[in-house]
Backbone as CSV, one residue per row, in Angstrom:
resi,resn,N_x,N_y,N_z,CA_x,CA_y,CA_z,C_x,C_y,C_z
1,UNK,0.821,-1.165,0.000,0.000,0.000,0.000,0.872,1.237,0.000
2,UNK,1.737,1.124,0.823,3.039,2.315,0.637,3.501,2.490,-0.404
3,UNK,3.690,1.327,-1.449,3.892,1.842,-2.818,3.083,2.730,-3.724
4,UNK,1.341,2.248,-3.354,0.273,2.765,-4.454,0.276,4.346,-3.377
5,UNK,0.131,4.469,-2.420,0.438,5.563,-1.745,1.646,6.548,-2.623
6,UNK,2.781,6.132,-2.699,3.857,6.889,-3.050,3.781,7.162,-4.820
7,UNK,3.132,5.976,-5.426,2.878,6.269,-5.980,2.167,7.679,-6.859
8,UNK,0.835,7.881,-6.237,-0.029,8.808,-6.651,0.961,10.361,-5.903
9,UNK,1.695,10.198,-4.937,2.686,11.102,-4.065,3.628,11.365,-5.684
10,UNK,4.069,10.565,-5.766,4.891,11.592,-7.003,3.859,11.844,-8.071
11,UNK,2.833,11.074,-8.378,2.303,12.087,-9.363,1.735,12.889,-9.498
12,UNK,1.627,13.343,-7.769,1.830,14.712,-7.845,2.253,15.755,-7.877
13,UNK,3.362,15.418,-7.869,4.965,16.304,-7.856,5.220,16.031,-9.253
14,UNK,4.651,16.343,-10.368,4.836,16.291,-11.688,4.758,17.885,-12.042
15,UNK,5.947,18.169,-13.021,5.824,19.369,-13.232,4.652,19.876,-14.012
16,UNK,4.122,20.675,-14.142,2.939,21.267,-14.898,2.827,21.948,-16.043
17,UNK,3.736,21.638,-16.908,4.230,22.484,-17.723,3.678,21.836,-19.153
18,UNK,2.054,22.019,-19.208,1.311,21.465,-20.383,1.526,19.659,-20.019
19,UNK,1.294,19.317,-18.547,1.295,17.858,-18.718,0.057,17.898,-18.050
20,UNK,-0.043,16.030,-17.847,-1.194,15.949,-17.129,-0.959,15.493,-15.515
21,UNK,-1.598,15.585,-14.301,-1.421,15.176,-12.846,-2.679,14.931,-12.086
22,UNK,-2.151,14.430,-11.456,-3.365,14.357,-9.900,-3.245,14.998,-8.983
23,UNK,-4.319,15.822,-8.551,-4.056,16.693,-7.179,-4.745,15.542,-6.297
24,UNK,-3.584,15.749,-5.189,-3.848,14.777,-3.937,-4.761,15.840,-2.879
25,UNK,-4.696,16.788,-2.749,-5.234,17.814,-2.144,-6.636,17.530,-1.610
26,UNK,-7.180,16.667,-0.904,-8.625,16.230,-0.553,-9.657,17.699,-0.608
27,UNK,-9.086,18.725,0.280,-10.014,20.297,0.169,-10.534,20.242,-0.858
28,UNK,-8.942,20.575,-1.738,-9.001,21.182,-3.118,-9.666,20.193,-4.562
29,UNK,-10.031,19.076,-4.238,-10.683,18.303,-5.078,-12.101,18.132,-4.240
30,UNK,-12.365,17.688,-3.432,-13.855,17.810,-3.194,-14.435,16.568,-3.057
31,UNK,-13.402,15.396,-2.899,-14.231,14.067,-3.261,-15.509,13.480,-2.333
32,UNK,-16.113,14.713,-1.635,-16.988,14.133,-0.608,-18.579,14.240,-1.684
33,UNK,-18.154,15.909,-2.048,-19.241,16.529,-2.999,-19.255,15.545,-4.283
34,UNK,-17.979,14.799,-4.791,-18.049,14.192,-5.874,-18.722,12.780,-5.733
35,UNK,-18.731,12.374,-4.638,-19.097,10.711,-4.497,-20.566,11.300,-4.085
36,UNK,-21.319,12.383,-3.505,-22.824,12.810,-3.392,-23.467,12.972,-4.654
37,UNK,-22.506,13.434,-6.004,-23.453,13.991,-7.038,-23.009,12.464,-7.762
38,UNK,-22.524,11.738,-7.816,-22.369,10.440,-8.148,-23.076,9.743,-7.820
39,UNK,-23.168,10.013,-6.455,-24.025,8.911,-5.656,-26.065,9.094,-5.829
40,UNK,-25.603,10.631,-6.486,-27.526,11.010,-6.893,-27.653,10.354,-8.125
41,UNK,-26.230,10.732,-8.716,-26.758,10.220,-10.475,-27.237,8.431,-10.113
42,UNK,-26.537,7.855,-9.553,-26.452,6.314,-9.617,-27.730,6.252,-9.442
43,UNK,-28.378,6.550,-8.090,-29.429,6.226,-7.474,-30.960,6.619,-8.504
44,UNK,-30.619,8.103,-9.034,-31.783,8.183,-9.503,-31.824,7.706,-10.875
45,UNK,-30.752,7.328,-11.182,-30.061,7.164,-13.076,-30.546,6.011,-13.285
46,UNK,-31.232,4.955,-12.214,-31.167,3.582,-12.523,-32.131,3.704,-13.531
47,UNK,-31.873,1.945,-14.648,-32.810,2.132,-15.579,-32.848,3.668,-16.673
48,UNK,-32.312,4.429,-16.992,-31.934,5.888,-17.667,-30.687,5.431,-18.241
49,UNK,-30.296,5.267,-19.582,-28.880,5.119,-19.836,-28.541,6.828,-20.016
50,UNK,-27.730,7.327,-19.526,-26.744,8.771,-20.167,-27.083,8.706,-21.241
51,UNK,-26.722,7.994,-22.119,-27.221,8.482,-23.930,-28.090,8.861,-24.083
52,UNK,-29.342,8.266,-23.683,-30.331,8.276,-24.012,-31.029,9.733,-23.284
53,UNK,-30.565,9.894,-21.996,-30.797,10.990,-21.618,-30.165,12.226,-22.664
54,UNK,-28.944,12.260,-22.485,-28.293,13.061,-23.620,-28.806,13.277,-24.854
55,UNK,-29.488,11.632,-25.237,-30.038,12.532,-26.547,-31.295,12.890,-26.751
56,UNK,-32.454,12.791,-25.601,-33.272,13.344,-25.104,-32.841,14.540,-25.216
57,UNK,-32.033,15.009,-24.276,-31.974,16.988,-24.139,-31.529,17.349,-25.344
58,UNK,-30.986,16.750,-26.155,-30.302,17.103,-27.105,-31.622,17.297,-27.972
59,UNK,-32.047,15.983,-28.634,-33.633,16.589,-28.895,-34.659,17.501,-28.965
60,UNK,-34.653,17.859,-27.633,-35.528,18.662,-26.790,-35.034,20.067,-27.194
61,UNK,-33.613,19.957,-27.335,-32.945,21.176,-27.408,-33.264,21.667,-29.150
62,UNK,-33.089,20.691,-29.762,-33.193,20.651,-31.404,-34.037,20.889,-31.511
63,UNK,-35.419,19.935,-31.112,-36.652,20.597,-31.242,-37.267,22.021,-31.100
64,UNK,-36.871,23.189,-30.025,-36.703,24.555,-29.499,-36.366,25.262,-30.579
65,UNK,-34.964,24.801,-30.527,-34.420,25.675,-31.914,-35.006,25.704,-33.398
66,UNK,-35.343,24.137,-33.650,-36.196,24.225,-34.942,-37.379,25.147,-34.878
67,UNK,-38.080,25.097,-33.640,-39.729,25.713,-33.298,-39.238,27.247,-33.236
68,UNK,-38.133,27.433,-32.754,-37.974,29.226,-32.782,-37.822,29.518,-34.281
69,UNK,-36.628,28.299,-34.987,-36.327,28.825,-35.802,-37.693,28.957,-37.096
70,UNK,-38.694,28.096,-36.841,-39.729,27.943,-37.343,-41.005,29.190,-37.338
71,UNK,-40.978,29.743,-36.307,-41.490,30.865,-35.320,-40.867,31.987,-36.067
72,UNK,-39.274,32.312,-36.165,-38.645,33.654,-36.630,-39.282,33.703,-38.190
73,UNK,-39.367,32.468,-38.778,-39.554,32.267,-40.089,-41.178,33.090,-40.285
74,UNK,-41.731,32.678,-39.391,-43.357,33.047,-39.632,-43.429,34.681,-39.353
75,UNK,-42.701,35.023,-38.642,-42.904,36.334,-37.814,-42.097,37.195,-39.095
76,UNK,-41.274,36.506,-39.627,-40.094,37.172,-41.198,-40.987,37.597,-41.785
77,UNK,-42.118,36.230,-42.244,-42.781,35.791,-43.043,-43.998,37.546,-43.227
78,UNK,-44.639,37.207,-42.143,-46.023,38.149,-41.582,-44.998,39.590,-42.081
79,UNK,-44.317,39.613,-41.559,-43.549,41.248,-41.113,-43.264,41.728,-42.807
80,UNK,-42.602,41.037,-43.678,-42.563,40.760,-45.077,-43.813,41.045,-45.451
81,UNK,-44.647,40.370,-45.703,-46.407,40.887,-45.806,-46.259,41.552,-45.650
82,UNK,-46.650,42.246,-44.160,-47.366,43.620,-43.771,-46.146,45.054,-44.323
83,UNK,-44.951,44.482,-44.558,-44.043,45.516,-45.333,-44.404,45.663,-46.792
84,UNK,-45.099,44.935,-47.685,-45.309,44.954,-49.005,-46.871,45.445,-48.853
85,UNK,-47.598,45.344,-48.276,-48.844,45.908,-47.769,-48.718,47.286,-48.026
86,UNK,-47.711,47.917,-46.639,-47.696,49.471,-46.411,-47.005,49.919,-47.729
87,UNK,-46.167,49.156,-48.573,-45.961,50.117,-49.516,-46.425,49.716,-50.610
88,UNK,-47.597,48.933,-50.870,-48.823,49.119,-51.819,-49.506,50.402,-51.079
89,UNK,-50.132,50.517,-49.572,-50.811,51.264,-49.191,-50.152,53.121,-49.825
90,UNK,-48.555,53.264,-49.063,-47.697,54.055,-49.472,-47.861,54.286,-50.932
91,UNK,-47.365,53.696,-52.138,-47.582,53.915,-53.361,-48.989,54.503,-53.679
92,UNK,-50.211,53.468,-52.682,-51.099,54.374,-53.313,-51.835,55.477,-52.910
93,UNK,-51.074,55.747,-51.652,-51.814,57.035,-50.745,-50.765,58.514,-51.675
94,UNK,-49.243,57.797,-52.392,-48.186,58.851,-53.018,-49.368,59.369,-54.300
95,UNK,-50.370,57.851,-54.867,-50.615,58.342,-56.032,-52.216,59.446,-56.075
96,UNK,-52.200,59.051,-54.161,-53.483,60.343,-54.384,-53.251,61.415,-54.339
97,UNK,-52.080,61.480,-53.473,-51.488,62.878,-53.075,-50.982,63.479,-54.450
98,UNK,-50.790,62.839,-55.131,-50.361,63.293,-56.407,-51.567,63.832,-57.282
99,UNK,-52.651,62.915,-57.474,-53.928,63.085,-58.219,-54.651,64.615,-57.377
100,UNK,-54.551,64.324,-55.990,-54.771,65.748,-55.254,-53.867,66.913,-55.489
101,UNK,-52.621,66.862,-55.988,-52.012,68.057,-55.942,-52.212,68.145,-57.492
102,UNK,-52.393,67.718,-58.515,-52.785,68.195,-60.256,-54.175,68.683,-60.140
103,UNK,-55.044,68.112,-59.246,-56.243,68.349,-59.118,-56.837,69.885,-58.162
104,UNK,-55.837,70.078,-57.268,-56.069,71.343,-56.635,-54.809,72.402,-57.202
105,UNK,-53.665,72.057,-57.968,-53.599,72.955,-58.715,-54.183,73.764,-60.320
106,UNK,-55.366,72.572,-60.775,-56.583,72.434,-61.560,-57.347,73.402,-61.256
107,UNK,-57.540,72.772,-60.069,-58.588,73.935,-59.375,-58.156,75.249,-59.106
108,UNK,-57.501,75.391,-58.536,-56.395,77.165,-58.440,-56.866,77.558,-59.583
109,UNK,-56.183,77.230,-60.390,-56.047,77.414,-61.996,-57.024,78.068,-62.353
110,UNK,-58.283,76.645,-62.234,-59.787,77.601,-62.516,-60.586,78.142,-61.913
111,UNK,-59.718,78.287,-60.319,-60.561,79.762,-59.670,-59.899,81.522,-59.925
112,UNK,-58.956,80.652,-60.259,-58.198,81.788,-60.797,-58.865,82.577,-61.632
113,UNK,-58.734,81.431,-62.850,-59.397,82.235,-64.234,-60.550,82.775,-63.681
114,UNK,-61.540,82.376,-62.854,-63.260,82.841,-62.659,-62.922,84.101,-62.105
115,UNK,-61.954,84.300,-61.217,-62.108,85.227,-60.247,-61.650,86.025,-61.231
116,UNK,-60.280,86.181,-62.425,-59.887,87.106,-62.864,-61.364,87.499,-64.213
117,UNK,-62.302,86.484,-64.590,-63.027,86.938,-65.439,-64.403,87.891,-64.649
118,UNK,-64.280,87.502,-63.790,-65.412,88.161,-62.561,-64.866,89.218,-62.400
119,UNK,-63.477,89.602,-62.496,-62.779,91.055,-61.688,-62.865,91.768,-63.277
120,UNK,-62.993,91.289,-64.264,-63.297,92.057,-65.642,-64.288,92.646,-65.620
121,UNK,-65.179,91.550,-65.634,-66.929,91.549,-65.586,-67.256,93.006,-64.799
122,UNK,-67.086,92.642,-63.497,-67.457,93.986,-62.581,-66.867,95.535,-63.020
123,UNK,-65.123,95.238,-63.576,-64.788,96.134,-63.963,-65.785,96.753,-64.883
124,UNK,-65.725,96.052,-65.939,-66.983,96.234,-67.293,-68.159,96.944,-66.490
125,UNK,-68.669,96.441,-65.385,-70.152,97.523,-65.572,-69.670,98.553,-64.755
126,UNK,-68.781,98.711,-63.831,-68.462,99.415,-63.361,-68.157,100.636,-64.341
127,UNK,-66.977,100.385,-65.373,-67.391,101.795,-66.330,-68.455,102.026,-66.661
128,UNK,-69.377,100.906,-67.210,-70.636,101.507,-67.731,-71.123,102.238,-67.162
129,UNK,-71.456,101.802,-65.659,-72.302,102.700,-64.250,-71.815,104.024,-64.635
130,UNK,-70.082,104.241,-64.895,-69.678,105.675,-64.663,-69.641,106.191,-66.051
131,UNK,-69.723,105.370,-67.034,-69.930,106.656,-68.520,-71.575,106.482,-68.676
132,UNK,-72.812,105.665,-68.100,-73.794,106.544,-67.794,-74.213,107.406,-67.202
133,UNK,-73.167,107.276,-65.452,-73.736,108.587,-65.093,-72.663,109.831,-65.192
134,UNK,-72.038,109.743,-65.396,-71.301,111.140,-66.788,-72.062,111.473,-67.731
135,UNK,-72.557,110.274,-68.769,-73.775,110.951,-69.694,-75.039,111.598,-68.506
136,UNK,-75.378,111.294,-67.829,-76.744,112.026,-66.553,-76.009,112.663,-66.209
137,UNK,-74.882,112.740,-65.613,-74.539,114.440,-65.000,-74.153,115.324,-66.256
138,UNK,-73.858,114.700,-67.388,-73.789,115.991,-68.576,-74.939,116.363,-69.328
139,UNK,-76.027,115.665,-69.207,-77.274,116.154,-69.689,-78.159,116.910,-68.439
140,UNK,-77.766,116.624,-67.158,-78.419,117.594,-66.247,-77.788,118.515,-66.309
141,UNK,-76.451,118.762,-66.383,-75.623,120.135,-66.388,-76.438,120.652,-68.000
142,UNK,-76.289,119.874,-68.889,-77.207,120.760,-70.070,-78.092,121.425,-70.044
143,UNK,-78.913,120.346,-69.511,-81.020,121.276,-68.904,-80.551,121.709,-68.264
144,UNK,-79.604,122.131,-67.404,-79.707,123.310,-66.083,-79.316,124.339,-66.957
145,UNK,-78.238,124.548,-67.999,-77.627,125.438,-68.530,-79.106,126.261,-69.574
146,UNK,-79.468,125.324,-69.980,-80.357,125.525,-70.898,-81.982,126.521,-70.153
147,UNK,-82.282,125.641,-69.092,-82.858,126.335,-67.895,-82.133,127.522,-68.130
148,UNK,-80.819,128.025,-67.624,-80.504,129.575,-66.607,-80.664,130.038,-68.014
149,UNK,-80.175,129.327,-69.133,-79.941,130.330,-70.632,-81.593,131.143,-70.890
150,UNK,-82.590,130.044,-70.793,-84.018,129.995,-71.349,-84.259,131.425,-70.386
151,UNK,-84.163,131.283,-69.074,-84.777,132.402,-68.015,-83.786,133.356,-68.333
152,UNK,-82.785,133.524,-68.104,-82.244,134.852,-68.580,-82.681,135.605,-70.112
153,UNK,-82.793,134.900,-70.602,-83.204,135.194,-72.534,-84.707,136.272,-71.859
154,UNK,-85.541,135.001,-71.307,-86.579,135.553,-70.947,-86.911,136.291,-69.908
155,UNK,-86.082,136.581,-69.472,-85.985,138.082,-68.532,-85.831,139.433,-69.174
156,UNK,-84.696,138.945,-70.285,-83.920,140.078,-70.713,-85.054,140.544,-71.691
157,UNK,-86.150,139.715,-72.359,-86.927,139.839,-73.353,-88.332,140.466,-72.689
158,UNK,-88.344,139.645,-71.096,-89.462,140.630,-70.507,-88.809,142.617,-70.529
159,UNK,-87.737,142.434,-70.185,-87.162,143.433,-69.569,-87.013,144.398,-70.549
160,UNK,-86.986,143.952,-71.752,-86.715,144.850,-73.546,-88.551,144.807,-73.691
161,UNK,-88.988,144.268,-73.540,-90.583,144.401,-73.935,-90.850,145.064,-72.716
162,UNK,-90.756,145.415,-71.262,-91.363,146.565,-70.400,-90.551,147.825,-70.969
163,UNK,-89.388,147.713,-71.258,-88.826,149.275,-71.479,-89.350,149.870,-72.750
164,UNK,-89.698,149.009,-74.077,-89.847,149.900,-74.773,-91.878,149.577,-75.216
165,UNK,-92.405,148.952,-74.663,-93.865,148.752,-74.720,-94.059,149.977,-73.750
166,UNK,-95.376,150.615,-74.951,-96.193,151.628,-74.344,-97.133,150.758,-74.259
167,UNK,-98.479,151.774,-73.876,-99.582,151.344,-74.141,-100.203,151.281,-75.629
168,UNK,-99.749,151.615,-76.526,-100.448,151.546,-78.261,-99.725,150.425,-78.843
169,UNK,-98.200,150.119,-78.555,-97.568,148.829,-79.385,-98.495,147.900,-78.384
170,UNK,-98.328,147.832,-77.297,-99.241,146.988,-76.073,-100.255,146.565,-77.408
171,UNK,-101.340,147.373,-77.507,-102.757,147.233,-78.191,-102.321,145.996,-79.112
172,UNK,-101.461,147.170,-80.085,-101.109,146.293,-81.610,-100.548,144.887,-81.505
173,UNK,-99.865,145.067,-80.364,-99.171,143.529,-80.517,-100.117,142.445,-80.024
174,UNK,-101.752,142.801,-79.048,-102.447,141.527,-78.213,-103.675,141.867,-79.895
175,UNK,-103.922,142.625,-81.071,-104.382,142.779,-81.783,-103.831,141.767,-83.091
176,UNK,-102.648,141.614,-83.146,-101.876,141.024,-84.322,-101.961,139.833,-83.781
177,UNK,-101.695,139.495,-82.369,-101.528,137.975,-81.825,-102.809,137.034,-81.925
178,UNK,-104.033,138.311,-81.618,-105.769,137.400,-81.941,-105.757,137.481,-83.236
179,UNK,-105.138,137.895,-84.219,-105.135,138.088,-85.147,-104.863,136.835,-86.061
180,UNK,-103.337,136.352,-85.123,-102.863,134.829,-85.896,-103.491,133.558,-85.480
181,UNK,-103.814,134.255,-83.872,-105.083,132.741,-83.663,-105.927,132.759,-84.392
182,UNK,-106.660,133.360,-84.813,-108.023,133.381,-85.819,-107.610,133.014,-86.888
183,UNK,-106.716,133.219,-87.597,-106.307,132.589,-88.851,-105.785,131.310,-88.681
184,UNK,-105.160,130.908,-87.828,-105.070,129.480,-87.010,-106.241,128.218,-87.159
185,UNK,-107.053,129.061,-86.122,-108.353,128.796,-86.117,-108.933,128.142,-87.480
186,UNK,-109.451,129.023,-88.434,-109.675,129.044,-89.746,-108.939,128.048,-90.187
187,UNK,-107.696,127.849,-90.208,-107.064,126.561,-90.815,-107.606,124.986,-90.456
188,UNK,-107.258,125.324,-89.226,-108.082,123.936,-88.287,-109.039,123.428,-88.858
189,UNK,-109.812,124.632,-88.880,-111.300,124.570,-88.963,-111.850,124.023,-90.400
């Protein structure tokens, strides 16, 4: 026994320099904790071969990954869709905004024109309004002129018929005047 003793004693006194050794160190290896988790595997492992466990998780594990990777695929999948969606939607909300901006610069266009044929229009009667009533204020300034002309004439004509009417031209002239009614008369008649 002193041999297998001395044994494992030098192999631990092996230099370390990329070789392999045994630590004799009971602390520092743990073999109390190692013969407990040994001693669980044994006990509960019975009937369970390791492989089979192993390739259980392994499985289990494959299976996960396929199902995520199956999962990312669908979620690619959907997200892809709903990205070719928004830019059908996009393309065709660009092509209203477009049909709306030819269409309300259409419209400008032809409120434009109305408003500038309306700002004619009004112009148009608007002179008329003012070269008719220029023609009415130049035909009232006429009859007024014509008025002061008519009364002055006939002032000046009363005023030449009191200065030089006596009483005998007086006679002759209301004598000559029944004179032309009666011959008037006679015509009519």
């Amino acid at each position: 026994m002193k041999n297998v003793t001395d044994s494992f004693v030098s192999l631990g006194h092996w230099p370390s320099a990329g070789s392999f050794g045994f630590n004799t160190d009971i602390l520092a290896t743990n073999p109390i904790n190692l013969s407990v988790v040994l001693g669980v595997l044994i006990f509960f492992g019975k009937g369970v071969c390791a492989s089979c466990l192993l390739s259980d998780l392994l499985d289990n594990r494959k299976e996960r990954i396929l199902n995520t990777i199956r999962n990312s695929e669908e979620l690619r999948g959907g997200a892809i869709e709903q990205l070719e969606k928004a830019r059908a939607r996009l393309r065709k909300v660009e092509m209203e905004a477009d049909q709306f901006r030819v269409n309300g610069y259409s419209e400008i266009e032809r409120e434009k024109l109305n408003l500038i044929n309306s700002t004619y229009k009004i112009l148009e009667q608007l002179e008329n309004y003012k070269n008719e009533t220029i023609h009415f204020e130049q035909q009232r300034a006429i009859n007024q002129v014509r008025q002061r002309v008519f009364q002055q004439a006939l002032q000046g004509a009363l005023g030449t018929l009191n200065s030089s009417l006596n009483n005998e031209l007086h006679l002759r002239t209301i004598s000559a005047n029944i004179g032309l009614f009666g011959l008037m008369k006679e015509i009519t008649d």
